[in-house]
MIKOL-499743 format. One record per residue (C-alpha): x, y, z; residue in three letters. Coordinates in steps of 0.05 Angstrom, whole numbers, plus 5000, padded with zeros to 4 digits. Example, Ala and Ser with C-alpha at 12.3 -4.5 7.8 and 13.67 -1.06 7.14 Angstrom:
! MIKOL-499743
5246,4910,5156,ALA
5273,4979,5143,SER
! end
This chain:
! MIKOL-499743
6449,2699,4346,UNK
6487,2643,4322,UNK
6506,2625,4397,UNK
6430,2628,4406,UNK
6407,2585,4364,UNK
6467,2525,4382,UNK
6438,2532,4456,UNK
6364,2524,4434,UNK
6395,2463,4387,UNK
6425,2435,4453,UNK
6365,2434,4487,UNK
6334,2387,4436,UNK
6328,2317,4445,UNK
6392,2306,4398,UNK
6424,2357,4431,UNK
6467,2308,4467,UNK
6504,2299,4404,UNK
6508,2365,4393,UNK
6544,2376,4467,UNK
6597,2324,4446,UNK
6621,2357,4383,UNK
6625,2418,4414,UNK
6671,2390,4472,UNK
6711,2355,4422,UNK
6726,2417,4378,UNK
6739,2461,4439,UNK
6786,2403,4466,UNK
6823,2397,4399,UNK
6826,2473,4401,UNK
6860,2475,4467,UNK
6908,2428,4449,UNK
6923,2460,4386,UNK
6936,2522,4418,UNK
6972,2496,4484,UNK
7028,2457,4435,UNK
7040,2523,4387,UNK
7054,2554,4458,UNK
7087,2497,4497,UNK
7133,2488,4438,UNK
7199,2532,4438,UNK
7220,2565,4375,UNK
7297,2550,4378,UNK
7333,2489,4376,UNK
7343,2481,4440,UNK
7363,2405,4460,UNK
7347,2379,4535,UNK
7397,2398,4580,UNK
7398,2380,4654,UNK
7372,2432,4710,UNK
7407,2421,4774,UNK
7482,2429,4798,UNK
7476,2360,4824,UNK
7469,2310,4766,UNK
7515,2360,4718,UNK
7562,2305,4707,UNK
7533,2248,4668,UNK
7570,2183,4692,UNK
7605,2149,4634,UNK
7584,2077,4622,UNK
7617,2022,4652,UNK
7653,1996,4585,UNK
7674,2071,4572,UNK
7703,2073,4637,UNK
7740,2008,4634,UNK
7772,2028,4571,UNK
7792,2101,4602,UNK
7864,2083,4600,UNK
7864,2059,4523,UNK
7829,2119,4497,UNK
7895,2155,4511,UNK
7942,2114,4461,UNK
7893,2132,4408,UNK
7904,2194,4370,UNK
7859,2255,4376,UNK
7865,2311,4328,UNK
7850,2373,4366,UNK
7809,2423,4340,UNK
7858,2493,4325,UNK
7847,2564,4302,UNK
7922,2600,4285,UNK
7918,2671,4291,UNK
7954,2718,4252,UNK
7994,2740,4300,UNK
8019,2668,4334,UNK
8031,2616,4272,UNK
8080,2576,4315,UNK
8034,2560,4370,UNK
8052,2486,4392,UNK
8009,2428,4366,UNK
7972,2397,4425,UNK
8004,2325,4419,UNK
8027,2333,4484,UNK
7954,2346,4514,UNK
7948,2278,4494,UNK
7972,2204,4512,UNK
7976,2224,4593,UNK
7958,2176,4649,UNK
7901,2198,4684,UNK
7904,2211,4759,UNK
7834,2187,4788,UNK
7814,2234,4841,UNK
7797,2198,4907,UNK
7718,2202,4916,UNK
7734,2196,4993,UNK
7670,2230,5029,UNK
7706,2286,5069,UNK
7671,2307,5133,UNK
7637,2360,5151,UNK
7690,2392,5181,UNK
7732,2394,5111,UNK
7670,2441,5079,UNK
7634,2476,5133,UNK
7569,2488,5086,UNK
7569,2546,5037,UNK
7492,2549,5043,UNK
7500,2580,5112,UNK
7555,2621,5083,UNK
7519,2657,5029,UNK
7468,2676,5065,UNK
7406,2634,5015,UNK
7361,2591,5036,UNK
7338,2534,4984,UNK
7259,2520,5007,UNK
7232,2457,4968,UNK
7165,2450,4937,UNK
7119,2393,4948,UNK
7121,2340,4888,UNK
7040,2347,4897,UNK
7036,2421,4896,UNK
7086,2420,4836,UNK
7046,2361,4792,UNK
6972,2406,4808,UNK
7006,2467,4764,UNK
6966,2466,4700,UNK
7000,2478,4625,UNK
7002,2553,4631,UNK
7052,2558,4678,UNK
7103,2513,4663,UNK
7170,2528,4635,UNK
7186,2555,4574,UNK
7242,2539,4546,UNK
7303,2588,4534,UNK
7300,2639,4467,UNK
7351,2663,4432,UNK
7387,2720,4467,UNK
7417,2780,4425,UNK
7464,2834,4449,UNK
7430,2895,4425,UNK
7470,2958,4396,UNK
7464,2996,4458,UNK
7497,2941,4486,UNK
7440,2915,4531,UNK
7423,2842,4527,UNK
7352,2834,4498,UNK
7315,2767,4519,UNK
7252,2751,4479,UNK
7221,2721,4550,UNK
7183,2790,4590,UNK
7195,2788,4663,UNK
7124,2759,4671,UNK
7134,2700,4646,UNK
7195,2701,4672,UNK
7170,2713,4744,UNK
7134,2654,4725,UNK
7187,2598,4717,UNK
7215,2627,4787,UNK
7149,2607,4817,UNK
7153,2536,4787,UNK
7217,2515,4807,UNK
7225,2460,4854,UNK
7281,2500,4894,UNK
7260,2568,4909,UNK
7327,2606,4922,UNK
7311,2670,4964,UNK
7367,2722,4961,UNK
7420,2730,5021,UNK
7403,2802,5041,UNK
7398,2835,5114,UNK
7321,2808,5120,UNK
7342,2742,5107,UNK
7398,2727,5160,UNK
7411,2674,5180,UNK
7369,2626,5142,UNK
7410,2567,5110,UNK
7414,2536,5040,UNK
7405,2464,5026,UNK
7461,2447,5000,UNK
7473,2409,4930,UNK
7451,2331,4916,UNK
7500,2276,4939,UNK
7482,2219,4887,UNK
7525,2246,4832,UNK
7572,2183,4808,UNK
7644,2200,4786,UNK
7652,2219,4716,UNK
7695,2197,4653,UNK
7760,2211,4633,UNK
7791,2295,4617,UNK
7815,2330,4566,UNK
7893,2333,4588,UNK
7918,2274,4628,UNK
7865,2263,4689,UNK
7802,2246,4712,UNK
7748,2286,4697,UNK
7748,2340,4740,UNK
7678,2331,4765,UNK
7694,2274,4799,UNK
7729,2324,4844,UNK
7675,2366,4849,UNK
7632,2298,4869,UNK
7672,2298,4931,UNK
7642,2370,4933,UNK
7577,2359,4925,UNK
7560,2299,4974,UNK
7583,2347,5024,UNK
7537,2401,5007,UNK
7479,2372,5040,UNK
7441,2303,5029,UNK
7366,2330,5032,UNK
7355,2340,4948,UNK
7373,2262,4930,UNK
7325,2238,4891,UNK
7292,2309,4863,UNK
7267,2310,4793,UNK
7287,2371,4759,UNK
7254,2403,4705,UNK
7287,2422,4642,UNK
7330,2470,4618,UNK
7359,2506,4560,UNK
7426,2504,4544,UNK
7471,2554,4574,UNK
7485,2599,4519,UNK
7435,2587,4464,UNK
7478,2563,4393,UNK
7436,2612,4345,UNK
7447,2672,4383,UNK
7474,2730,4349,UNK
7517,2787,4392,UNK
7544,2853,4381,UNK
7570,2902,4426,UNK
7579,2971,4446,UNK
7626,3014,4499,UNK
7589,3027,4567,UNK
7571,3089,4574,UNK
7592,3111,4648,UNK
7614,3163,4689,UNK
7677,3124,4709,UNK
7690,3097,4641,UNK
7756,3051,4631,UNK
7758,3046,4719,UNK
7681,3020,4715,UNK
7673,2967,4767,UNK
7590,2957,4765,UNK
7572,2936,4832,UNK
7619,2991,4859,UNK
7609,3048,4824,UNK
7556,3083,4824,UNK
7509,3106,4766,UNK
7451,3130,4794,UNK
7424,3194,4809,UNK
7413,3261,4778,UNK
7466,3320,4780,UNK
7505,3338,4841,UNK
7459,3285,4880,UNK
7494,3231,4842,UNK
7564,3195,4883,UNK
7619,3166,4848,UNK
7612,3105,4894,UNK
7566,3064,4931,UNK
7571,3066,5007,UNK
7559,2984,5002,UNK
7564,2939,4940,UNK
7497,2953,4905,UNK
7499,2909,4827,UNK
7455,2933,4778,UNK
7392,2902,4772,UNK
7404,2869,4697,UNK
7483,2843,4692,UNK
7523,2894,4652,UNK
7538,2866,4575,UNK
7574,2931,4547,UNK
7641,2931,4549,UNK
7692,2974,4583,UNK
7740,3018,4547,UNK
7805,3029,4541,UNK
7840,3085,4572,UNK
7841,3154,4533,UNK
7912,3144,4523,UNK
7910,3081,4499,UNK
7934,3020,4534,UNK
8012,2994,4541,UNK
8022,2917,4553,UNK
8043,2920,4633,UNK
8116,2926,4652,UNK
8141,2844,4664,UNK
8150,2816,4742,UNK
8187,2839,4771,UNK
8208,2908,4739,UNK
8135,2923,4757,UNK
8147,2926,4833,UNK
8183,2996,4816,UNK
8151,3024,4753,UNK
8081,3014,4714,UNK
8062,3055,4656,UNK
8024,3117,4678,UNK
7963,3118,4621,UNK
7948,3045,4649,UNK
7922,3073,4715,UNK
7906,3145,4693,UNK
7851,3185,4742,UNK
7843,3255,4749,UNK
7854,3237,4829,UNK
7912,3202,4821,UNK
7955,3258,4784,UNK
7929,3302,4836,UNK
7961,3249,4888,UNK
8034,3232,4869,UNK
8039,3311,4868,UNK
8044,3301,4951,UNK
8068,3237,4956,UNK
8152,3236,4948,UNK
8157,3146,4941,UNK
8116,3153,4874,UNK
8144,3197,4812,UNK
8122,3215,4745,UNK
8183,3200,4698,UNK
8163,3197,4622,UNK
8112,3151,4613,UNK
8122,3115,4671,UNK
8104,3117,4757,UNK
8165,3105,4788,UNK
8168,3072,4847,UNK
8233,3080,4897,UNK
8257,3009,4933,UNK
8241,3027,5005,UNK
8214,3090,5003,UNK
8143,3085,5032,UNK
8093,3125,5083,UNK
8138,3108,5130,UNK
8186,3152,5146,UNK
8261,3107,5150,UNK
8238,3063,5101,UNK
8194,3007,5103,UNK
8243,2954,5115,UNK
8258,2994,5185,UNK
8191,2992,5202,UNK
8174,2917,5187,UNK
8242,2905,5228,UNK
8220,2950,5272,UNK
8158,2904,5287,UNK
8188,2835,5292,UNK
8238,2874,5346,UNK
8167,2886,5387,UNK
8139,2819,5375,UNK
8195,2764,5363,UNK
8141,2717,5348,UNK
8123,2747,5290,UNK
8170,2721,5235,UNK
8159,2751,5175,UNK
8151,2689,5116,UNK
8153,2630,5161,UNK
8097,2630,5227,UNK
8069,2700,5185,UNK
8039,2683,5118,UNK
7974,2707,5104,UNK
7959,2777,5121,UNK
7908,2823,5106,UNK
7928,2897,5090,UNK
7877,2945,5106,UNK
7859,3011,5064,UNK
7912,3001,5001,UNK
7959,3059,5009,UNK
8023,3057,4965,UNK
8037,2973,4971,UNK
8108,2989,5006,UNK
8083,2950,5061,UNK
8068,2888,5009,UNK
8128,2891,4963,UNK
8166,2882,5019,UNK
8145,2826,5054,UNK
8129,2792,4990,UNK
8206,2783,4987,UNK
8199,2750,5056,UNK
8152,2705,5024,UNK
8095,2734,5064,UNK
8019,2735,5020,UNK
8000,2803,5029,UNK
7925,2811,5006,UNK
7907,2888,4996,UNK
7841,2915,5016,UNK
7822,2968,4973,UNK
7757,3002,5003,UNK
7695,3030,4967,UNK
7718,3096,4977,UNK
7785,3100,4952,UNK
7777,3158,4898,UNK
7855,3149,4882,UNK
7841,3073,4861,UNK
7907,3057,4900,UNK
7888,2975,4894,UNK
7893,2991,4818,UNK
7961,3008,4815,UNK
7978,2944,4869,UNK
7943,2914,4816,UNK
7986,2932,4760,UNK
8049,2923,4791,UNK
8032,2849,4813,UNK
8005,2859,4888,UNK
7943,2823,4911,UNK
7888,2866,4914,UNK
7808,2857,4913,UNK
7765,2926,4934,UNK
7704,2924,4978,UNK
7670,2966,5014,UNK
7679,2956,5090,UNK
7616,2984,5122,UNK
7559,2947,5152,UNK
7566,2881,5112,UNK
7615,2830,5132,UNK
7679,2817,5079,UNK
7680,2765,5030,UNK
7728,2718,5075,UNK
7720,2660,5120,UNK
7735,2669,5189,UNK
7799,2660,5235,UNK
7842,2660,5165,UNK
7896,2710,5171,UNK
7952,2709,5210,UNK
7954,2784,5219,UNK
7925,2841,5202,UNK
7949,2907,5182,UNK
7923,2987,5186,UNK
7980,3027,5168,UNK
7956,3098,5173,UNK
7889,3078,5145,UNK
7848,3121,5184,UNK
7783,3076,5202,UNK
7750,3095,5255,UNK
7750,3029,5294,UNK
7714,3054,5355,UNK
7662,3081,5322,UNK
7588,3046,5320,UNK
7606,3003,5376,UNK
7668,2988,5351,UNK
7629,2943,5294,UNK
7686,2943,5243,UNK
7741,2924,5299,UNK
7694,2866,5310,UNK
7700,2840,5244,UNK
7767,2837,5241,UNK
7768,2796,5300,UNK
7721,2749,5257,UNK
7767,2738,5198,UNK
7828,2736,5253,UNK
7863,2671,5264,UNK
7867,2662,5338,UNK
7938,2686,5369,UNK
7931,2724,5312,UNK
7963,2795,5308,UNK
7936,2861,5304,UNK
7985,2916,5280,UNK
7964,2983,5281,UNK
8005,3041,5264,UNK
7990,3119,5262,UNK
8017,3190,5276,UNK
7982,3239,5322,UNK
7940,3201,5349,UNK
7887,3242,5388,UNK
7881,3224,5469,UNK
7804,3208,5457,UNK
7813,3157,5398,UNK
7872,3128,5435,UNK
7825,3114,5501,UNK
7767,3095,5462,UNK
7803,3042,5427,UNK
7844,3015,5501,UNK
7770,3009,5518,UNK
7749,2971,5458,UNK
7802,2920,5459,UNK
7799,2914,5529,UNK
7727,2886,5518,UNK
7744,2839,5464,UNK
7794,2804,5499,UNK
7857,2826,5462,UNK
7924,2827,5488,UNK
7978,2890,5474,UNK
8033,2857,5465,UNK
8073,2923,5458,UNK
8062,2996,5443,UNK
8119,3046,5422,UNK
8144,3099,5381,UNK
8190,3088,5329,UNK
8233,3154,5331,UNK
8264,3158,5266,UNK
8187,3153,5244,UNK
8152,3190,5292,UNK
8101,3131,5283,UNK
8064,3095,5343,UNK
8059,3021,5333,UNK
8011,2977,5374,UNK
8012,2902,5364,UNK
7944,2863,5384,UNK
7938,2799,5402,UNK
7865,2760,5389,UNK
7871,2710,5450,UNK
7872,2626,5435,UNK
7803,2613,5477,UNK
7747,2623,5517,UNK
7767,2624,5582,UNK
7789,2704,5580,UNK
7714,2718,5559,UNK
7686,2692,5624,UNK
7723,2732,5662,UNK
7700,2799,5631,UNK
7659,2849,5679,UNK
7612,2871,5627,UNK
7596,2823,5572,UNK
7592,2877,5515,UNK
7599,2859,5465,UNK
7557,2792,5481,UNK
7582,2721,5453,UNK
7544,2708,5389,UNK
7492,2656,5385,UNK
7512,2578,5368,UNK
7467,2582,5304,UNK
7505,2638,5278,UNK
7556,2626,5237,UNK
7620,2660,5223,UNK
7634,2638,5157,UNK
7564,2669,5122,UNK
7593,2728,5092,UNK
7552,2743,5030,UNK
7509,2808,5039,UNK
7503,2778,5113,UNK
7509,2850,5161,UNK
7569,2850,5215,UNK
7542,2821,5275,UNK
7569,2864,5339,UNK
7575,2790,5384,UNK
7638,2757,5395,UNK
7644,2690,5353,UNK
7662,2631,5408,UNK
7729,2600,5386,UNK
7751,2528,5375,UNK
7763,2484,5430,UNK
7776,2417,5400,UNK
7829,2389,5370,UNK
7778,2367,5312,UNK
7757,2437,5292,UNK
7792,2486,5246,UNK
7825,2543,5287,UNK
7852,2507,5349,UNK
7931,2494,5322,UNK
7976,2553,5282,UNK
7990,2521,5216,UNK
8059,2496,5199,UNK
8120,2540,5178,UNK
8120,2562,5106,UNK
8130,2539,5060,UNK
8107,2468,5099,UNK
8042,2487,5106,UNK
8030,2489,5033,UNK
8037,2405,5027,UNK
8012,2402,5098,UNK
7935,2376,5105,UNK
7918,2391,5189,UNK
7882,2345,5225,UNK
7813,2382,5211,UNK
7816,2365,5146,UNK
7806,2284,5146,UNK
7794,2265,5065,UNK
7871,2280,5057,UNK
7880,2226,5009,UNK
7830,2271,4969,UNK
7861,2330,4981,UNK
7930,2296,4947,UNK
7896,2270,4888,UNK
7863,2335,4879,UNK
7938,2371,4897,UNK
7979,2310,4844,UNK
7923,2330,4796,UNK
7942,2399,4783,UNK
8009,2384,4788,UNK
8007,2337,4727,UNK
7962,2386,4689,UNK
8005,2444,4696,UNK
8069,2419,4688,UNK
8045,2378,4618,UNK
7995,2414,4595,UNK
7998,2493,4621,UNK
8069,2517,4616,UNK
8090,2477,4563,UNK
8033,2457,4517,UNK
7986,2515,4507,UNK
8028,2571,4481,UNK
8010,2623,4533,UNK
8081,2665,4545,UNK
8087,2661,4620,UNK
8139,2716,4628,UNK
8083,2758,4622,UNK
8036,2728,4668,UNK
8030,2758,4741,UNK
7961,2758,4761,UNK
7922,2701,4756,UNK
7850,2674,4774,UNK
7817,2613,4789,UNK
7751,2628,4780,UNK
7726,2557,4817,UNK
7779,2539,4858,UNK
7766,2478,4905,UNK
7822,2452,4950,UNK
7877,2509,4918,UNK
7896,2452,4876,UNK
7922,2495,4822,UNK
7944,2553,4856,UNK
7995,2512,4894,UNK
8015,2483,4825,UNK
8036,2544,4806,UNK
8073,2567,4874,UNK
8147,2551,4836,UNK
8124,2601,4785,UNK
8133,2681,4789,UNK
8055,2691,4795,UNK
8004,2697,4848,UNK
7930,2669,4845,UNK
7867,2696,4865,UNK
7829,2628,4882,UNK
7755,2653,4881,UNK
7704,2599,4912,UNK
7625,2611,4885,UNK
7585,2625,4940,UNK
7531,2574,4918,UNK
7593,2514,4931,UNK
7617,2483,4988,UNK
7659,2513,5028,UNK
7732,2498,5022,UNK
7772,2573,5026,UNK
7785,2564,5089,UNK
7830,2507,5076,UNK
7866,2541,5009,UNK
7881,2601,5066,UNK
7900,2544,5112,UNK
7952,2519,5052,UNK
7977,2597,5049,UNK
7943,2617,5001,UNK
7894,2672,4986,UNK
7821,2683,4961,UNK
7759,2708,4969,UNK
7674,2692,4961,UNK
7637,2706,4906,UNK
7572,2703,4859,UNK
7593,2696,4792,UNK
7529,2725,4772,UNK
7554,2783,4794,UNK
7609,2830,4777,UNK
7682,2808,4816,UNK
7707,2858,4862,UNK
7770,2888,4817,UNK
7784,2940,4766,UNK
7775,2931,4706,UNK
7844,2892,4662,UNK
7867,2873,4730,UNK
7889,2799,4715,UNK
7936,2767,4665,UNK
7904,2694,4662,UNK
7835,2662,4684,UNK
7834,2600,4699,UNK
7752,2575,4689,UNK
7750,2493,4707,UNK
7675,2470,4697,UNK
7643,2541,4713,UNK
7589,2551,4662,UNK
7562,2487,4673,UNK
7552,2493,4752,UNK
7524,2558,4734,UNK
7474,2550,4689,UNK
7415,2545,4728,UNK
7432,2607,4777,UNK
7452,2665,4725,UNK
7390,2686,4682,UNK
7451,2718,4633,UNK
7503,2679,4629,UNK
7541,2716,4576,UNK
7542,2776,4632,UNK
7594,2720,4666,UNK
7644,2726,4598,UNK
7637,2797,4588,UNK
7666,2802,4665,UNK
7714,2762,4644,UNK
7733,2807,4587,UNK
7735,2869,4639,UNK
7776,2838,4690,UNK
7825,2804,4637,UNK
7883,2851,4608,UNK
7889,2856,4535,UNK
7941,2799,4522,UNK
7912,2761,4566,UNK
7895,2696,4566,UNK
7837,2650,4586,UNK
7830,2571,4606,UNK
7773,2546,4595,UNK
7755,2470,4610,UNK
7677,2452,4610,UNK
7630,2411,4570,UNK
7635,2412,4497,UNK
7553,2436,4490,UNK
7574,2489,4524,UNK
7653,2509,4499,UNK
7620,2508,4426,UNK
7584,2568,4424,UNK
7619,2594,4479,UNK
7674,2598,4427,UNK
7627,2630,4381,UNK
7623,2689,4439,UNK
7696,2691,4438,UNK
7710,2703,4372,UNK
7656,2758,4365,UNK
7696,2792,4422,UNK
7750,2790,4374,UNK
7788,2741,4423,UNK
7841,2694,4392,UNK
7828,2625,4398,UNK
7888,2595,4405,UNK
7871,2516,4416,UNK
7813,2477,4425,UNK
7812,2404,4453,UNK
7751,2358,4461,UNK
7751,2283,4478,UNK
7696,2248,4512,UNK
7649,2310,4512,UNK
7694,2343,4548,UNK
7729,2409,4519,UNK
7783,2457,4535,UNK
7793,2528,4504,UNK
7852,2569,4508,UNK
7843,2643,4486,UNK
7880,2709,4493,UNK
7843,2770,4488,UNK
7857,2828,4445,UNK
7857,2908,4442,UNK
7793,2904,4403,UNK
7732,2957,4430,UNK
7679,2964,4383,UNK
! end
């Protein structure tokens, strides 16, 4: 009635007046209500959006005065724990010349564009399209996010709204699966400015990752990006619970598989399938408990038992004669392998085939295929050969765990239908000792996948017993087609074992003269080096032909080839700052100045490695490095394989590709911060960090101090022990070692 009689009013002559009041309260009422909603209930500050502009450049004056900053003193910040009270002060983080890393534009041939390798495509918005979006659907900014009991993080956004804020994004990042092949990513902005000085004794890191960046692709210069929350919100609160899985303390998540109802349900994924919302909870312990891991290198020969317990793997040493249960320990006999002789007879056994191939100096990188007993690897690893184990999907034993523990390089993936985490033409050889793929199969798909990743002139060594007259035709054929050489085929017979030796040929040429082109050359727009959730193409990648292009010349001898930039690579007086950076950081800071007890430290990762900087810091030291490269950053593993050294793809906002406390030390340079705007949880990326990390461990973190502050505060309610803290020019460091502690 009352709407009634305000209608008849309007129709009045006053009822012009009448109209305008009403328009004015409704106006006032909209923008009363639009603020209460626009407005975020934390206090969250403005943070930057994109990768690009992640490092603020330092003013001109602050730059200029770099070098006198140093002489001043800085008292870190420092947490004793109970159990370390004569941790070293941090005076020696400070007072260090800084090394300024070249901002030299490498070319295109030094990164080769990690948007095709990932397998994303970044599609950008129109500015006009983006400015006609009214109130209601712009971005909210981030709430406070809780780790609930059941140890399942709660976010006070729905997935509406969420859903949402994907839709008004300038970038629109479209996942890498099958249906979207071969479709590029733009890469990341190029008009990021070098930034100010460290924490220890160099430039800021970023300015390295500057160099990275103007690589990745010059079409988002100039983008506006909108703003968002900090990375992990100061005024969250988290506790935590055990995960509640069928595999328990062996629980890798995008392995393992959880789904499913009674007998229907398998132990493991027949490709990596991650859950849909990052796991939070965290894994346990073994029933047993867990023993601090048997020092390098007593760990080549024994590892306690309760460490790697499964059901399976009791049930295996009870055939197996090279691996006893003594006490509490797996023994492992020197020599004593699969291989019947020994395994130093049968590596000598192979260089007598092939001369060419010798072991630690033109052989370095190999790839060991299907993780048997790591014979094979602890072996060569005293030629100085880098043996990198692939244990695959459907290893029940979890063999690549106990590599793992006794200091072997190991990463598991299934080997299927999707391609493997590695650029191609990377490793010198390639091993399948007894590990009963069946290569021929599917048109001989897997075979061709290994002659992706295969360096050219690259072995193939394939041993076996028995081998069936149909398998051993089918796979003459299937070599035959792809071009590779038998260099030599014979029977060891102290072994009984049949050894064939491949060779992947050096170019083209062969190709034209095949009869049948099957398998077909693959396209020019397909490239070898997209790898994440990108399907194995059955085509034969073309291989380099000039001098100019990586894959064309054998790298140098090791341990040469470690200092040794090839002619591919053209910012080399980068690549040295970047190499003389480490070095310096390491050597002042690491070993000496952070209280981490490196006789206990084997394993080791580098969760954004770049040029393999710090890995070949560390190649005087009794450890190994897994340098992983994020799949979202330009590509530079093939040159850290290139140096000799070893590493793999990944999307830190998924779970890594190990077993759970598989490393002793992580190594996390300016992660969090290149992350922020591609993980929706990033606290799923530390609670990885506390699965793959041993108890004891330790963890290096150097990032921004707005995000190391209540990254701390995530830490320490993990029950980690901070051990030092650092900050100078709002940049931080944390060193941490992680504890027994489940909840």
């Amino acid at each position: 009635m009352a709407l009634a009689r305000f209608g008849r009013q309007a129709k009045k002559p006053y009822g012009l007046c009448v109209k305008m009041t009403a328009v004015a309260v409704l106006g006032l009422c909209f923008i009363f209500i639009w603020s209460m909603f626009s407005s975020s209930s934390s206090s969250v500050t403005t943070r930057r959006e994109s990768f690009d502009d992640i490092n603020e450049p330092m003013p001109d004056a602050g730059a200029g005065s770099k070098s006198g900053t140093q002489s001043e003193k800085i008292e870190p910040k420092r947490e004793e724990s109970k159990e370390d009270d004569n941790v070293k002060t941090t005076s020696n983080l400070e007072n260090r010349d800084h090394k300024v890393v070249d901002d030299k534009h490498p070319s295109s041939n030094d990164v080769h564009g990690s948007q095709e390798r990932n397998g994303k495509q970044v599609v950008n918005k129109r500015k006009e399209k983006a400015d006609s979006k009214s109130p209601k659907g712009k971005r909210k900014e981030e709430q406070a996010v809780d780790v609930s009991e059941d140890g399942e993080l709660q976010d006070e956004k729905d997935d509406e709204n969420g859903e949402e804020e994907e839709e008004e994004e300038e970038e629109l990042v479209m996942d890498g699966k099958e249906d979207q092949e071969g479709v590029n990513q733009e890469g990341e902005s190029s008009e990021e400015t070098e930034a100010g000085a460290d924490v220890v004794e160099s430039a800021d890191q970023d300015a390295m990752e500057k160099v990275e960046e103007e690589n990745g692709g010059s079409k988002s210069m100039g983008k506006k990006r909108k703003i968002k929350g900090p990375v992990f919100d100061p005024k969250a609160h988290y506790s935590w619970k055990l995960c509640s899985t069928r595999s328990k303390h062996n629980y890798l998540p995008c392995i393992d598989n959880e789904g499913g109802l009674g007998r229907l349900q398998s132990y493991r994924h027949t490709e990596r399938s991650c859950p849909r919302v990052p796991p939070v909870c965290l894994v346990p312990l073994p029933r047993g408990g867990y023993e601090t891991p048997v020092r390098w290198s007593e760990s080549k020969l024994k590892i306690f038992h309760k460490n790697v317990a499964h059901p399976k793997l009791a049930e295996f040493i009870k055939k197996h004669n090279w691996v006893k249960e003594s006490g509490e320990y797996l023994i492992f006999h020197s020599n004593q392998s699969e291989f019947r002789g020994g395994v130093l007879h049968y590596l000598e056994f192979i260089e007598e085939m092939v001369p060419d191939i010798e072991w630690g100096k033109n052989i370095r990188v190999v790839l060991d295929t299907g993780c048997t007993d790591s014979s094979f690897v602890a072996s060569l690893l005293d030629k100085d050969v880098m043996v990198l184990s692939l244990g695959l999907k459907d290893d029940l034993v979890d063999l690549a765990q106990v590599a793992l523990e006794r200091g072997f390089p190991a990463v598991v993936s299934p080997f299927g239908t999707r391609r493997l985490p590695f650029p191609s033409m990377v490793f010198d050889a390639i091993h399948c000792g007894s590990c009963s793929i069946p290569w021929h199969h599917n048109g001989g798909k897997l075979l061709l996948e290994m002659n992706r990743i295969l360096r050219p002139n690259g072995y193939f060594i394939l041993s076996s017993q028995h081998e069936s007259v149909e398998e051993e035709e089918a796979m003459s054929s299937l070599t035959a087609s792809i071009c590779w050489n038998i260099l030599a085929h014979k029977t060891d017979e102290d072994s009984e074992v049949g050894v064939k030796i491949y060779q992947k040929p050096e170019s083209n040429d062969i190709y034209d003269l095949r009869r049948k082109k099957n398998p077909p050359l693959c396209k020019e727009n397909e490239n070898p080096d997209a790898v994440w959730y990108v399907p194995i193409k059955t085509c034969l990648h073309t291989i380099p032909a000039a001098i100019e292009q990586r894959g064309t010349e054998w790298p140098e001898e090791w341990p040469k080839r470690l200092e040794t930039f090839p002619d591919w690579m053209t910012n080399k007086d980068g690549l040295v700052a970047d190499t003389n950076h480490w070095k310096a950081i390491v050597e002042k800071s690491y070993l000496t100045g952070m209280g981490i007890d490196w006789s206990n430290v084997r394993n080791v990762m580098d969760m954004k490695a770049i040029y393999g900087g710090f890995a070949a810091a560390l190649s005087q030291q009794k450890v190994w490095v897994m340098n992983v490269v994020p799949v979202h950053a330009p590509d530079t593993l093939p040159f850290i394989y290139e140096r000799g050294l070893v590493g793999t793809y990944h999307d830190w906002c998924e779970s890594f590709g190990t077993y759970p406390r598989s490393y002793d030390l992580l190594h996390v340079d300016h992660l969090f911060s290149r992350l922020k705007n591609r993980c929706k949880q990033p606290v799923a990326i530390v609670v990885e960090m506390d699965r793959v990390l041993r108890p004891g461990g330790w963890a290096i973190i150097r990032d921004k101090v707005e995000i190391l502050d209540p990254l701390e505060g995530i830490l320490k309610s993990l029950h980690w022990e901070i051990r030092m803290t650092f900050a100078q020019d709002k940049e931080g460091i944390i060193c941490a070692q992680k504890t027994t502690w489940r909840p």
